[in-house]
C-alpha positions in Angstrom: -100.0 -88.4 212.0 -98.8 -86.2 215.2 -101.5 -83.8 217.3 -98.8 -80.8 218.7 -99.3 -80.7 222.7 -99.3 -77.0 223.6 -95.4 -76.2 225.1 -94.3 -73.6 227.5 -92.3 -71.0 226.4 -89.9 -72.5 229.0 -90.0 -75.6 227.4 -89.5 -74.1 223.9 -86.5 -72.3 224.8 -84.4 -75.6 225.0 -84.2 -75.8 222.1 -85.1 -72.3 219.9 -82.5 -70.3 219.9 -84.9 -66.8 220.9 -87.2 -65.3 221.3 -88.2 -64.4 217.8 -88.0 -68.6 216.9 -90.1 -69.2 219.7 -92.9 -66.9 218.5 -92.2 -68.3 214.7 -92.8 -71.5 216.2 -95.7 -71.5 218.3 -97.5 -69.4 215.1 -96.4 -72.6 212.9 -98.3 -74.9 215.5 -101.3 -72.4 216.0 -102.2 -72.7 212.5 -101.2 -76.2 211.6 -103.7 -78.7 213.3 -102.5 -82.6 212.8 -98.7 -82.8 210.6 -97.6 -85.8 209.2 -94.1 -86.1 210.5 -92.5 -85.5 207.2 -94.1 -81.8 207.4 -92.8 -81.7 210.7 -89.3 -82.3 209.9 -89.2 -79.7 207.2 -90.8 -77.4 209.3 -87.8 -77.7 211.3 -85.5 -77.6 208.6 -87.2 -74.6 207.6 -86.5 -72.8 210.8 -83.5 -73.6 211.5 -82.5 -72.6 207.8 -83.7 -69.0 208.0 -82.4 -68.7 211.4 -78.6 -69.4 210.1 -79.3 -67.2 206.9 -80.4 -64.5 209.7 -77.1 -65.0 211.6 -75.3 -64.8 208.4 -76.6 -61.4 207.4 -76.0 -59.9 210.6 -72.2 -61.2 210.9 -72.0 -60.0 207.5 -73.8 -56.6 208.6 -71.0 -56.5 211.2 -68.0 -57.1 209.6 -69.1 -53.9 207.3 -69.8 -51.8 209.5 -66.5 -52.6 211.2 -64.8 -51.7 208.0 -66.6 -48.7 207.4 -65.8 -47.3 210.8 -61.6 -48.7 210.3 -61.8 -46.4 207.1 -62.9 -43.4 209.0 -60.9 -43.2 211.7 -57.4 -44.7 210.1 -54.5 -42.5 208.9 -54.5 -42.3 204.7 -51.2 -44.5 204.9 -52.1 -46.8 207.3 -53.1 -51.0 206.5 -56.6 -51.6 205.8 -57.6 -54.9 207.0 -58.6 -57.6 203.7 -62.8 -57.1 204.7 -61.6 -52.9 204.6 -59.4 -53.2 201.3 -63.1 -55.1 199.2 -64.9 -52.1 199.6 -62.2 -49.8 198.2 -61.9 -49.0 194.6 -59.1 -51.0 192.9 -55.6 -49.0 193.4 -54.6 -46.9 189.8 -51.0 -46.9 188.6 -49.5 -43.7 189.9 -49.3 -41.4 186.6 -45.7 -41.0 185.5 -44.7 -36.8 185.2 -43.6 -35.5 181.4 -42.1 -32.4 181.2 -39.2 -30.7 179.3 -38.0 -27.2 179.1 -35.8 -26.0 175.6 -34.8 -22.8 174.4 -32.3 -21.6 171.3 -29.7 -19.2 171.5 -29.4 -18.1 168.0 -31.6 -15.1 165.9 -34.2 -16.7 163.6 -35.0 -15.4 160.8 -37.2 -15.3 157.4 -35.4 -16.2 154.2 -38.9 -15.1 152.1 -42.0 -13.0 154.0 -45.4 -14.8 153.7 -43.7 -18.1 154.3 -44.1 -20.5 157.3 -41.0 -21.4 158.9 -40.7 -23.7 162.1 -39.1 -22.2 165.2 -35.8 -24.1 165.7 -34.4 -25.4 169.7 -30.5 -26.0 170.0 -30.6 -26.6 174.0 -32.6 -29.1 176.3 -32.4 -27.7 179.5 -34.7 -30.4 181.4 -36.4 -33.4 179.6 -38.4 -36.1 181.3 -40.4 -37.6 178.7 -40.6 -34.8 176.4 -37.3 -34.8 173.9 -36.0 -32.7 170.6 -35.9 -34.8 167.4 -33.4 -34.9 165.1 -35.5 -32.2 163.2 -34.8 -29.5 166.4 -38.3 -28.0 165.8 -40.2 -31.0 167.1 -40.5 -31.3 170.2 -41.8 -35.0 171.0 -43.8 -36.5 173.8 -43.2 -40.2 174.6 -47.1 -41.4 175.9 -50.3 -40.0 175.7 -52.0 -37.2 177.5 -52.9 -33.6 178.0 -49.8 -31.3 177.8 -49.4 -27.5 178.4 -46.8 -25.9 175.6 -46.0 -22.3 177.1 -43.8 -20.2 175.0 -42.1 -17.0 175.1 -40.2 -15.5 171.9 -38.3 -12.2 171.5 -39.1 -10.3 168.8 -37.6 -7.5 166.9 -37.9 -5.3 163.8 -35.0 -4.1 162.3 -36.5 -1.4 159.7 -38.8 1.2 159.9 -42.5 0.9 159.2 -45.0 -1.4 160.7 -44.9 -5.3 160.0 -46.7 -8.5 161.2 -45.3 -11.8 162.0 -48.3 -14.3 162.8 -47.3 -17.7 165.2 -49.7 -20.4 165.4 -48.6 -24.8 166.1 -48.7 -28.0 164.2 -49.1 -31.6 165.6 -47.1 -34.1 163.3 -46.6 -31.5 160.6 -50.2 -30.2 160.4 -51.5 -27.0 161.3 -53.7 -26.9 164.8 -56.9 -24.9 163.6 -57.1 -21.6 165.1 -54.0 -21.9 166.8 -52.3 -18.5 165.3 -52.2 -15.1 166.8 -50.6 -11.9 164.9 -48.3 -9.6 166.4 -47.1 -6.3 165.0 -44.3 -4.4 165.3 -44.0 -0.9 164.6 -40.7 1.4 164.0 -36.7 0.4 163.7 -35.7 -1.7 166.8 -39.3 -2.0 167.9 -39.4 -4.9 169.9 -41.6 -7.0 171.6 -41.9 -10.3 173.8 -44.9 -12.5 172.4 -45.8 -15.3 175.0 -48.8 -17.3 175.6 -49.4 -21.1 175.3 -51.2 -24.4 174.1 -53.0 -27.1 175.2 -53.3 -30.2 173.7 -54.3 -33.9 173.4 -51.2 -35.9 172.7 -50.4 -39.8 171.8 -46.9 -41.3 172.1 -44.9 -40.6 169.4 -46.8 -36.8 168.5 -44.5 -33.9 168.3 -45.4 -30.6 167.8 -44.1 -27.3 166.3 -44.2 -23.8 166.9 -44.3 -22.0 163.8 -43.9 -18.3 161.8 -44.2 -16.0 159.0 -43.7 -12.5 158.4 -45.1 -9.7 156.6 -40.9 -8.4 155.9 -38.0 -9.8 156.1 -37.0 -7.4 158.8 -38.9 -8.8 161.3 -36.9 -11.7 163.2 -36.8 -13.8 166.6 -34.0 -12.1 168.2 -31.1 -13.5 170.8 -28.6 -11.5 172.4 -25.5 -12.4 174.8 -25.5 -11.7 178.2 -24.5 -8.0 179.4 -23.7 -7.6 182.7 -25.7 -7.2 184.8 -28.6 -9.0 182.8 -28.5 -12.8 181.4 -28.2 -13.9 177.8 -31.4 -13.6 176.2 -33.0 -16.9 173.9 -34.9 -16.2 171.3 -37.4 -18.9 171.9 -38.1 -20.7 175.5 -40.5 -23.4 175.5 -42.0 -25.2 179.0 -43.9 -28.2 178.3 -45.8 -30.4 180.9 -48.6 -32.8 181.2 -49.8 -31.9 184.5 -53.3 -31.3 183.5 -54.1 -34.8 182.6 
């Protein structure tokens, strides 16, 4: 059995590390009278283990705070060291851009009123993406996401009296609920520009429609050749993109 002999603080420090051990230690002797030199040695063990966990923290302490403070102060483009980069999140794939932009230069119109026809698209002016099928109503989208359909159509009556054509959309050949508006046109040559859009939750391979029917066979989606000084006018433009998603 060992009986501690009181040590300087001098004498303590040759081998504590500071002066936080040193208080630790003299405690441990204050209270613990005659040690068998087992105890003694894990005593030891003991300090010198939670001094090297305490070491550890702080280095670890340190190297965060030195990334934290890299992160503030660095330009968005610039390196981040490897201890920055772990406490970013992990980088997304940069989301590819779908658009395309079609319009039709011929008149449109209904064979029978009170029937739904599918507007029709003969030119692809842009397409990333988003394509005409082989049925040149649907327009298709080739991945997922939210797209924005804006439209523009020229209408025109071509008798007297007042008639309605109604436009709503389909997805894959089914009506969108409470997608249609109604439109009327009044008088001989009363005509009219309806425009206004859609948005909607796409997957790859979905195509959609824009669609119509009319009160009279009069009414139609008109196009008209250009006359100087004014451009030919389609009688459908459509704009889609999925810049929302």
């Amino acid at each position: 059995m060992y009986k501690f002999t009181k040590l300087t603080r001098n004498q303590l420090a040759k081998f504590l590390p500071d002066h936080e051990s040193i208080k630790v230690f003299e405690q441990i002797t204050a209270n613990a009278g005659e040690l068998l030199p087992d105890q003694i040695d894990q005593l030891m063990l003991d300090t010198g283990i939670a001094q090297s966990n305490a070491n550890s923290a702080l280095d670890s302490l340190d190297r965060i705070a030195q990334a934290l403070e890299l992160l503030a102060t660095a330009p968005p483009e610039a390196r981040v060291s490897d201890d920055a980069a772990l406490l970013l999140p992990p980088p997304q794939p940069e989301k590819r851009k779908r658009y395309g932009v079609f319009y039709d230069t011929t008149t449109q119109a209904p064979a029978a009123i009170n029937t739904a026809y599918p507007i029709t698209f003969n030119t692809t002016d842009l397409s990333q993406g988003v394509y005409r099928g082989a049925t040149t109503s649907r327009i298709y989208v080739d991945e997922p996401g939210v797209y924005d359909f804006q439209f523009s159509v020229q209408l025109d009556n071509t008798s007297g009296g007042s008639h309605l054509i109604f436009i709503w959309c389909r997805v894959n050949g089914v009506d969108v609920a409470n997608s249609a508006s109604q439109v009327r046109l009044k008088g001989n040559d009363g005509e009219l520009v309806a425009a206004w859009n859609f948005v909607l939750s796409m997957k790859d391979g979905d195509y959609f429609e824009l669609v119509y029917s009319a009160s009279d066979t009069s009414v139609q989606i008109l196009s008209q050749a250009a006359v100087a000084p004014v451009p030919a006018i389609p009688s459908i433009i459509l704009t889609v993109t999925n810049n929302i998603s």
